[in-house]
Structure formats: C-alpha cells, structure tokens
Backbone as JSON, one array per atom type, in Angstrom:
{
  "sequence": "XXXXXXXXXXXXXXXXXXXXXXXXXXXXXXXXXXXXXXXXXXXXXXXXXXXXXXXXXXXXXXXXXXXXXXXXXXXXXXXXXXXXXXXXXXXXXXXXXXXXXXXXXXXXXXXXXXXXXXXXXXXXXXXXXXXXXXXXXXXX",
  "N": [[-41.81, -164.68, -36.47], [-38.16, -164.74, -36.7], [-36.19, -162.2, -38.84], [-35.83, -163.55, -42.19], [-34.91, -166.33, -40.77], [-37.37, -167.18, -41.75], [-37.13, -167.58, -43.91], [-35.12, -170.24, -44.13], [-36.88, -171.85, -42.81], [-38.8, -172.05, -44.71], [-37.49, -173.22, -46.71], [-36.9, -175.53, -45.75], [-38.67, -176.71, -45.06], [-39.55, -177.45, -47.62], [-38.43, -178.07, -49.06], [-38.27, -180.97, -47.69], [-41.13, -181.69, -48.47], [-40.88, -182.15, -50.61], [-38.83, -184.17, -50.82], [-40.54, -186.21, -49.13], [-42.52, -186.68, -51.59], [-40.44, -187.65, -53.8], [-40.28, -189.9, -53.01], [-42.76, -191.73, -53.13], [-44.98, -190.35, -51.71], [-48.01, -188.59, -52.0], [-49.07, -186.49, -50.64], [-48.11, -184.2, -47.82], [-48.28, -183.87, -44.27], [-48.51, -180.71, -42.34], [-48.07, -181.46, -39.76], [-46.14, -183.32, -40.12], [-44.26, -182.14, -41.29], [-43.47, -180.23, -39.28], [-42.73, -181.4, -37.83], [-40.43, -182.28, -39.05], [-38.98, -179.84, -39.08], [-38.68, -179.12, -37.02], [-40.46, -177.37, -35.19], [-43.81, -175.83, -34.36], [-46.34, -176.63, -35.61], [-48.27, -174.74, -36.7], [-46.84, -172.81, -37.27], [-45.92, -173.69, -39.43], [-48.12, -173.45, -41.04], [-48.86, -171.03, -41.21], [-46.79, -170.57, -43.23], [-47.16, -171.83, -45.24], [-49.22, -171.37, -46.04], [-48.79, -168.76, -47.02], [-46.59, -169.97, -49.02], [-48.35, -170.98, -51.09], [-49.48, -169.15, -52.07], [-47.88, -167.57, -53.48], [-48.05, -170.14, -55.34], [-46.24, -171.9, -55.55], [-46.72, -173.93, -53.51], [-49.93, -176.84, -53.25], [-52.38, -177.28, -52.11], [-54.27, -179.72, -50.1], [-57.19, -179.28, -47.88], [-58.89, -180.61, -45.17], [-59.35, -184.7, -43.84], [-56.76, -186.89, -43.98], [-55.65, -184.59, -45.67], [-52.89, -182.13, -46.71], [-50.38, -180.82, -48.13], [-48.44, -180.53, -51.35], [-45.99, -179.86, -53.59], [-46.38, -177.57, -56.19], [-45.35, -177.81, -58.85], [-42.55, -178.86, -60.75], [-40.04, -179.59, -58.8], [-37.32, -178.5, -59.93], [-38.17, -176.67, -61.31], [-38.46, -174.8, -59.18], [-37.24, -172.34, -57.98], [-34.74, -171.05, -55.3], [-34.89, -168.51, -55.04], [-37.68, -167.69, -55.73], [-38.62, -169.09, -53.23], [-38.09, -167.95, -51.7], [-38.36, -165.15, -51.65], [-41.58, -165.42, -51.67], [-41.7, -165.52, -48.86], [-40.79, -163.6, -47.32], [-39.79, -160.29, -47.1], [-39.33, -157.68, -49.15], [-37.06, -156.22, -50.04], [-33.86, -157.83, -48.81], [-32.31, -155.96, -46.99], [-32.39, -153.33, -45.18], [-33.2, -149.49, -44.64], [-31.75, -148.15, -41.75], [-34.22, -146.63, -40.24], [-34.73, -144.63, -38.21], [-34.6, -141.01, -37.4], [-33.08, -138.59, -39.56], [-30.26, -136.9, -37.97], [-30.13, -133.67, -38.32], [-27.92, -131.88, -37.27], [-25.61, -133.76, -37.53], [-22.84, -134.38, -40.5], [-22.59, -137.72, -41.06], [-25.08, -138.62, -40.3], [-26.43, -137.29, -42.45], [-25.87, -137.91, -45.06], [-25.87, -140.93, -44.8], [-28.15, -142.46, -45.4], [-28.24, -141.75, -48.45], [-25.91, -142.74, -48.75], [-25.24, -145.64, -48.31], [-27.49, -146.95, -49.84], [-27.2, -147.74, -52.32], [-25.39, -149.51, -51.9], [-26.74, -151.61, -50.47], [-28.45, -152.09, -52.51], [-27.02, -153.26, -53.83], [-26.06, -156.02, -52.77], [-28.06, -157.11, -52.28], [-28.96, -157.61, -54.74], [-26.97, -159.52, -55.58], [-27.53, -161.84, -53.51], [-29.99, -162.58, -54.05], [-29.31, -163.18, -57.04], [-27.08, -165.6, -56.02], [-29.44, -167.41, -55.0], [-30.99, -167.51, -57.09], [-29.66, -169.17, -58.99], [-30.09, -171.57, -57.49], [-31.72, -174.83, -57.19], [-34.71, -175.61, -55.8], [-35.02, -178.68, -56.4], [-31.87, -179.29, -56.7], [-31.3, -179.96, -54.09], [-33.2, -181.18, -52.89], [-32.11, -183.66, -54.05], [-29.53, -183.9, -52.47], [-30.34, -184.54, -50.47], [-30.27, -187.66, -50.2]],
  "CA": [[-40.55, -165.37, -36.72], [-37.36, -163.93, -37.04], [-36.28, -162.26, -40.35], [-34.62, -164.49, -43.06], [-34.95, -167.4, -40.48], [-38.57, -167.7, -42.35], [-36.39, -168.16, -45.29], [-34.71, -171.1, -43.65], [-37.59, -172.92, -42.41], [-39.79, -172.67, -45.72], [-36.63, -174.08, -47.47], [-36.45, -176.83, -45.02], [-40.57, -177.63, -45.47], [-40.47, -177.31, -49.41], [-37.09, -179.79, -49.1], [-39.02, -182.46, -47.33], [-42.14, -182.0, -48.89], [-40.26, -182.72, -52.38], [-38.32, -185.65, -50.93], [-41.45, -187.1, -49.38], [-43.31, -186.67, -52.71], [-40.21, -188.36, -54.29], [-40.76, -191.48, -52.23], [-44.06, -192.16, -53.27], [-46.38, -189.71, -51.12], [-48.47, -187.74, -52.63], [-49.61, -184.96, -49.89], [-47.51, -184.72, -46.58], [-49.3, -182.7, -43.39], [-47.95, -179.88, -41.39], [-47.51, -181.5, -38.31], [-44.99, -184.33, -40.4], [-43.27, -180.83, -41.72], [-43.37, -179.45, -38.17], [-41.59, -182.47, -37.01], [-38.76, -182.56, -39.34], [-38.05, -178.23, -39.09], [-38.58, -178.9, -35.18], [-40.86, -176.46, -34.82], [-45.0, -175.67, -34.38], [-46.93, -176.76, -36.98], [-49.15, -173.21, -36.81], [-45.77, -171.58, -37.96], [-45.54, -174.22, -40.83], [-49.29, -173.76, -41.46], [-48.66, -169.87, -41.77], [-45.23, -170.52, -44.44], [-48.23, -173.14, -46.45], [-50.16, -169.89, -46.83], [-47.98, -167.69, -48.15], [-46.38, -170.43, -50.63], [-49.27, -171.73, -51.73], [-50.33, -167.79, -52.88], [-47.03, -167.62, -54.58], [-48.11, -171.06, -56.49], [-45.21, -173.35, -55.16], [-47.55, -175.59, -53.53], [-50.98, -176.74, -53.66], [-53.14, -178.16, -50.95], [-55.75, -180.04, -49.64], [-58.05, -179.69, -46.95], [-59.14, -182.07, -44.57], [-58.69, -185.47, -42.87], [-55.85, -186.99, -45.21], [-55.02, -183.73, -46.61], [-51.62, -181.82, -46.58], [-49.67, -180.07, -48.71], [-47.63, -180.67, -52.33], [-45.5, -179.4, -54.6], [-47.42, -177.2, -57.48], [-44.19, -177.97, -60.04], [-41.66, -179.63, -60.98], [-38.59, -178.82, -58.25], [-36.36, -178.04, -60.83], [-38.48, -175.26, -61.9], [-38.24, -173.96, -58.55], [-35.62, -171.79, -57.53], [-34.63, -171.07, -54.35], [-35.04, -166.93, -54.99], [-38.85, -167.97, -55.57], [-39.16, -169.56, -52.09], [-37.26, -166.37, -50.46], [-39.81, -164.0, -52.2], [-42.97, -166.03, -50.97], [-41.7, -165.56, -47.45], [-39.47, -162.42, -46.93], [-39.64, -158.64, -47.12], [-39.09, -157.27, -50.72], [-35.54, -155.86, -49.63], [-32.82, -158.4, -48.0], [-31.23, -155.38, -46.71], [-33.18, -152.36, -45.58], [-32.08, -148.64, -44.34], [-31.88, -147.51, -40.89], [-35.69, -145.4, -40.28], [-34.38, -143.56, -37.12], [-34.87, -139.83, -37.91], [-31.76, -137.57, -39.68], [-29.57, -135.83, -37.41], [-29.38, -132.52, -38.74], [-26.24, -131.55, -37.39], [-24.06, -134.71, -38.09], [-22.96, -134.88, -41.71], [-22.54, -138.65, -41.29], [-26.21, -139.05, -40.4], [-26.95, -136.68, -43.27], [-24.87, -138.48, -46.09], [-25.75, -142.32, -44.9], [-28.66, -143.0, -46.36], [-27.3, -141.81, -49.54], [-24.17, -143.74, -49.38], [-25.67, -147.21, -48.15], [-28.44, -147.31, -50.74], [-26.58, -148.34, -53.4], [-24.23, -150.86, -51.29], [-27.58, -152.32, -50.12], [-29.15, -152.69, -53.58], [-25.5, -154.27, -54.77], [-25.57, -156.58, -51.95], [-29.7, -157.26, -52.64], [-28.77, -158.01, -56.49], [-25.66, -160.66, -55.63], [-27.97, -162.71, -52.98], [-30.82, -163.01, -55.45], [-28.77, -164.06, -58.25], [-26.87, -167.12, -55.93], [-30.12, -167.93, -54.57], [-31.92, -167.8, -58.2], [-28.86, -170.38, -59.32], [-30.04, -173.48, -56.92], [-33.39, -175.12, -57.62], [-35.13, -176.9, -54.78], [-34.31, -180.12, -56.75], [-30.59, -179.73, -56.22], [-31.54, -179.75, -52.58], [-33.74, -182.55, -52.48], [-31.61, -184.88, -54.11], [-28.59, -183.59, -52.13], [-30.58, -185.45, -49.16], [-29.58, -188.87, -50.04]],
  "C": [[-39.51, -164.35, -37.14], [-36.98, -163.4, -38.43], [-35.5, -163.33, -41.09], [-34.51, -166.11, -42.21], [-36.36, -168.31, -40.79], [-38.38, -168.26, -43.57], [-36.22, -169.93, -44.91], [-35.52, -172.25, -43.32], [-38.43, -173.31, -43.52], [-39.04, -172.97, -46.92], [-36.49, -175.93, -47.57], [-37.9, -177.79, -45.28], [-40.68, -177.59, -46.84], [-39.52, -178.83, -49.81], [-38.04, -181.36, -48.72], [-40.08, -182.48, -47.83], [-42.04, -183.02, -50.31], [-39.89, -184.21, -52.17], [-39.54, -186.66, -50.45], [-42.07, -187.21, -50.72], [-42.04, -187.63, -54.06], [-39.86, -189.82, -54.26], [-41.94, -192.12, -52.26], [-45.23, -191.56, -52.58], [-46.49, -188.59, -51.62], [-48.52, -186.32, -51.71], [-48.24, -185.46, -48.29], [-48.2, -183.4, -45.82], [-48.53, -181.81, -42.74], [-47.26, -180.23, -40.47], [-45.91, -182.63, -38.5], [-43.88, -183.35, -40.59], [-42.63, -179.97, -40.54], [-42.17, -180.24, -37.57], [-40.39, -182.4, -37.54], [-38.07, -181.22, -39.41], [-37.93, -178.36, -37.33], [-39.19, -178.01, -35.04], [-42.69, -176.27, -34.52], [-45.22, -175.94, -35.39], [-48.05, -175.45, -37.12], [-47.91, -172.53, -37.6], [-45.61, -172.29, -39.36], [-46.69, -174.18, -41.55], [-49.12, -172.2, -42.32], [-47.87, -169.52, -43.13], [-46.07, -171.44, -45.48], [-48.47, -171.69, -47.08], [-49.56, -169.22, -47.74], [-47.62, -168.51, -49.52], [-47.28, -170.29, -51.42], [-49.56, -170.27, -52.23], [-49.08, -167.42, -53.52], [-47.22, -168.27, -55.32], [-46.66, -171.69, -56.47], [-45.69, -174.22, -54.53], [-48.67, -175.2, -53.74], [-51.3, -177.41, -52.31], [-54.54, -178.28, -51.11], [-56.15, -180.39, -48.04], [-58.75, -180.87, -45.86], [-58.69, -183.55, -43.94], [-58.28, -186.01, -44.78], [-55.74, -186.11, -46.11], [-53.46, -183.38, -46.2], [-51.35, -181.18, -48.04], [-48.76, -180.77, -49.95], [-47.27, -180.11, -52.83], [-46.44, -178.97, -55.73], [-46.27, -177.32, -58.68], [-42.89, -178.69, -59.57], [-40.41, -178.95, -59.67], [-37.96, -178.21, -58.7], [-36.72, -176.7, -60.88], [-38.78, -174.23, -60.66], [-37.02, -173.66, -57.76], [-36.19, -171.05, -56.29], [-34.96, -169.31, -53.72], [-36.71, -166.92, -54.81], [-39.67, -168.11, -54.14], [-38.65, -168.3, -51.16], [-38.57, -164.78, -50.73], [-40.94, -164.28, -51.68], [-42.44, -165.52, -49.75], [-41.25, -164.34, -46.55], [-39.81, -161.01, -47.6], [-39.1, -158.51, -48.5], [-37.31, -157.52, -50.96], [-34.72, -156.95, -48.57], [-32.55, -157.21, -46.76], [-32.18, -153.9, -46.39], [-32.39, -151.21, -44.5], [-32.78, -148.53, -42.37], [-32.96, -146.09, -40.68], [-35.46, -144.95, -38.82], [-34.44, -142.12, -38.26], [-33.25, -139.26, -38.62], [-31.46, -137.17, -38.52], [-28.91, -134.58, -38.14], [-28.12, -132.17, -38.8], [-25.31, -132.68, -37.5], [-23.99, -134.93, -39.13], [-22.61, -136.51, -41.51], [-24.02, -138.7, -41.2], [-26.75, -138.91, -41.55], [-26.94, -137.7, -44.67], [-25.66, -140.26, -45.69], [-26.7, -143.19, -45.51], [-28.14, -143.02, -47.86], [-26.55, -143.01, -49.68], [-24.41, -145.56, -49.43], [-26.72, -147.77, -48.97], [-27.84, -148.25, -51.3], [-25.76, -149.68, -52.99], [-25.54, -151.84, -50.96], [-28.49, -153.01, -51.63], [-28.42, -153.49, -54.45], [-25.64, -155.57, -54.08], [-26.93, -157.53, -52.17], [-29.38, -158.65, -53.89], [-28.04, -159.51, -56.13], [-26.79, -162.04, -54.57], [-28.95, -163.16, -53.65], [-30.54, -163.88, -56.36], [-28.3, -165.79, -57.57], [-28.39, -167.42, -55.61], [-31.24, -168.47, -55.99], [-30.86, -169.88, -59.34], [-29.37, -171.57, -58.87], [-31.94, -172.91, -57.24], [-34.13, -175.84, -56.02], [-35.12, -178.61, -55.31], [-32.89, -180.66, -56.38], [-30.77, -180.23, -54.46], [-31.86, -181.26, -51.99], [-33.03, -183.67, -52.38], [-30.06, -184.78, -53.66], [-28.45, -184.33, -50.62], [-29.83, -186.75, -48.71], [-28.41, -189.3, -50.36]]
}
C-alpha cells in the first residue's frame, strides 16, 4: 500500500469499528471493514495486525470473531494510529548517492534535516490533538 494512504485506511477501519461498537456490536469482521474502506479485506487483515501489536485493538478468532477496540476512543489519538501503521519518519531524505562535485548535492542533506524534523514535529502534534472519538461521533 501506498505510503501515508495506510494511514488513511487504518483511520477509516478504527472509525467504523468504534461507531459499530457504539451501536451495540461488540466485534465487527474484516470483510464488514473491507466493505466500508472499499477495499480487500487481506489489506484490512494486514492494518488488524499491526494495530492490534500496538494494543489499539483486540481480536478474536474464528467463526463470529472480528475485531474491537482495546480502549476507550478518547484515549486514542490519532498520532497512535499513524505510528501503528507508518514509517518512524513522515518525511524522509533523498538516499541517492552525494554528488561530489555539486555543492547543492553536498549541503542538502544538511539543510533539509532539520526542515524535515520541523515539519515531522508539527504533523505529530495536530494529529496527537484529535482522538478517534472526535471522529466517531463526527459520523452522525
């Protein structure tokens, strides 16, 4: 899956998992999660995995199993669900080799570090602001 669009989809499966679970169902399955991101349920089976080893959901096995929430929404923030799914770094450098002779090649790591770890910091923070509760109940 593309980068950051893994973000997107295990936003979209933690969203509906919450709002089914605040409609009265306890577990909801992959393929119900598959249906409402539009997408394979193998790719929503893969984005279970990972949460679930962060400890944002929990699951069960089997016929009438599926997937839940391991906490309260509230107490999860939206930086949480980006971390389970996504590369350390938002923002990472250009790994082509130096060009000796061009001082721009020379100089750019340098210079873009810091703009990348500023830029890192600021998406973190909005994303640590929203909870997957605001989300949920933003549905209805």
């Amino acid at each position: 899956m593309a980068l950051n669009k893994r973000f997107a989809v295990a936003v979209h499966a933690m969203t509906a998992i919450g709002y089914v679970q605040r409609h009265g169902r306890d577990l909801v399955a992959s393929e119900d999660i598959a249906k409402s991101v539009n997408t394979n349920p193998t790719v929503i089976r893969n984005l279970m995995r990972l949460l679930k080893k962060a400890g944002l959901i929990e699951s069960k096995e089997g016929k009438g199993g599926g997937v839940c929430l391991a906490k309260d929404p509230r107490n999860i923030r939206l930086s949480s669900i980006y971390e389970a799914v996504e590369m350390p770094d938002i923002f990472r450098e250009n790994d082509k080799p130096i060009d000796p002779a061009c001082p721009v090649s020379c100089a750019m790591k340098r210079l873009i570090k810091p703009v990348y770890a500023e830029a890192d910091s600021a998406i973190r923070k909005v994303l640590h602001r929203k909870s997957l509760h605001d989300l949920i109940n933003a549905v209805d």
